[in-house]
C-alpha positions, 0 to 999 in steps of 0.5 A, spaced: 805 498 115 808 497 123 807 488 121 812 490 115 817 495 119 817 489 125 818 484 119 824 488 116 826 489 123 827 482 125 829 480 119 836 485 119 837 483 126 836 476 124 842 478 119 846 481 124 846 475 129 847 471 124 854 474 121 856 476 128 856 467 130 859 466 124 865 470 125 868 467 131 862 470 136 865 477 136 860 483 135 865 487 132 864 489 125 872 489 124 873 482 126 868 479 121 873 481 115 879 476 115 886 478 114 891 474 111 897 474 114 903 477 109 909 471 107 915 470 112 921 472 112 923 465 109 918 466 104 921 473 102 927 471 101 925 464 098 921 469 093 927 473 090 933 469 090 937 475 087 935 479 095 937 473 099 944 474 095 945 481 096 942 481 103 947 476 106 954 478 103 950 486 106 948 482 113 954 477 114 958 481 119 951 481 124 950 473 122 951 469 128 957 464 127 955 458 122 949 461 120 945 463 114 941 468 113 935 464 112 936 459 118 937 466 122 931 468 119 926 462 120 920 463 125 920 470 124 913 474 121 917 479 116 924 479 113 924 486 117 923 483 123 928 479 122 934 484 119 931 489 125 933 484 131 940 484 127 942 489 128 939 491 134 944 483 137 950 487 135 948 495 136 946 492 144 951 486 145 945 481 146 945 474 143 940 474 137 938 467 139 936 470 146 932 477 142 928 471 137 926 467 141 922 473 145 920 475 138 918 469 135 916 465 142 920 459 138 925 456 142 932 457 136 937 451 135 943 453 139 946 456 145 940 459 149 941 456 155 942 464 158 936 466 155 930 466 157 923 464 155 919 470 153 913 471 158 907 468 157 911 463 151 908 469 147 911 473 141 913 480 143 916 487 139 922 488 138 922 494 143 919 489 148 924 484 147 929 488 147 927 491 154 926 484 156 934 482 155 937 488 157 934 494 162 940 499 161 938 502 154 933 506 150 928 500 148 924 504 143 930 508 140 934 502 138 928 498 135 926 505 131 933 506 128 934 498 128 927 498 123 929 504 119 936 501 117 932 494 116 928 497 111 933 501 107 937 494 107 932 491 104 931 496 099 938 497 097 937 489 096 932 489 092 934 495 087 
């Protein structure tokens, strides 16, 4: 009876080991299960052509000068990352390329030459980049409110 319980035993820690090596060495259960990343902000837009239109002509003032939305969007994780820092360039008076490059850790075509890198050369939050660019303001509360009206553009784009 003990040889059985050892043999069973031995067998699940065998098991256990097996998956944990398998999954990138992480003990830890959460990380065995692979998450797909969602589509970009591009491949949104790309996907309802019909939002790409009502989002420009609702978004065209806080575009920068001689860009489209999808150019403005490029690099970004989600569409409302991308109509967030938008807002958040026009309602805090910071250049959007400077804001998307914090956020996206991908150095944008144009003027950044007042910007800086972000830290690290790693992508950071809104409210953290915001921080960043500019120290005199409320970081959290401008990127809560800016994620809120992100959402309800997209939703007023959508219907």
């Amino acid at each position: 009876m003990k040889h059985k319980w050892l043999v069973i035993g031995g067998a699940g820690i065998t098991m256990l080991l097996g998956a944990a090596g398998a999954a990138g060495h992480s003990y830890n259960p959460l990380k065995w299960i692979k998450k797909s990343p969602g589509p970009t902000a591009n491949e949104q837009l790309a996907a309802d052509k019909e939002q790409e239109r009502k989002l420009t002509m609702q978004l065209q003032a806080l575009l920068p000068p001689k860009t489209t939305l999808r150019e403005a969007c490029s690099g970004f994780l989600s569409l409302e990352d991308c109509v967030a820092a938008l807002h958040v360039s026009r309602n805090v008076k910071i250049k959007f390329n400077c804001l998307k490059w914090d956020m996206t850790a991908a150095r944008p075509s144009g003027d950044v030459k007042a910007c800086e890198a972000p830290p690290r050369d790693k992508a950071v939050s809104l409210d953290k980049a915001i921080r960043l660019l500019n120290s005199d303001v409320d970081a959290k509360t401008q990127a809560k409110s800016a994620q809120r009206r992100a959402r309800e553009d997209i939703k007023d784009a959508t219907s």
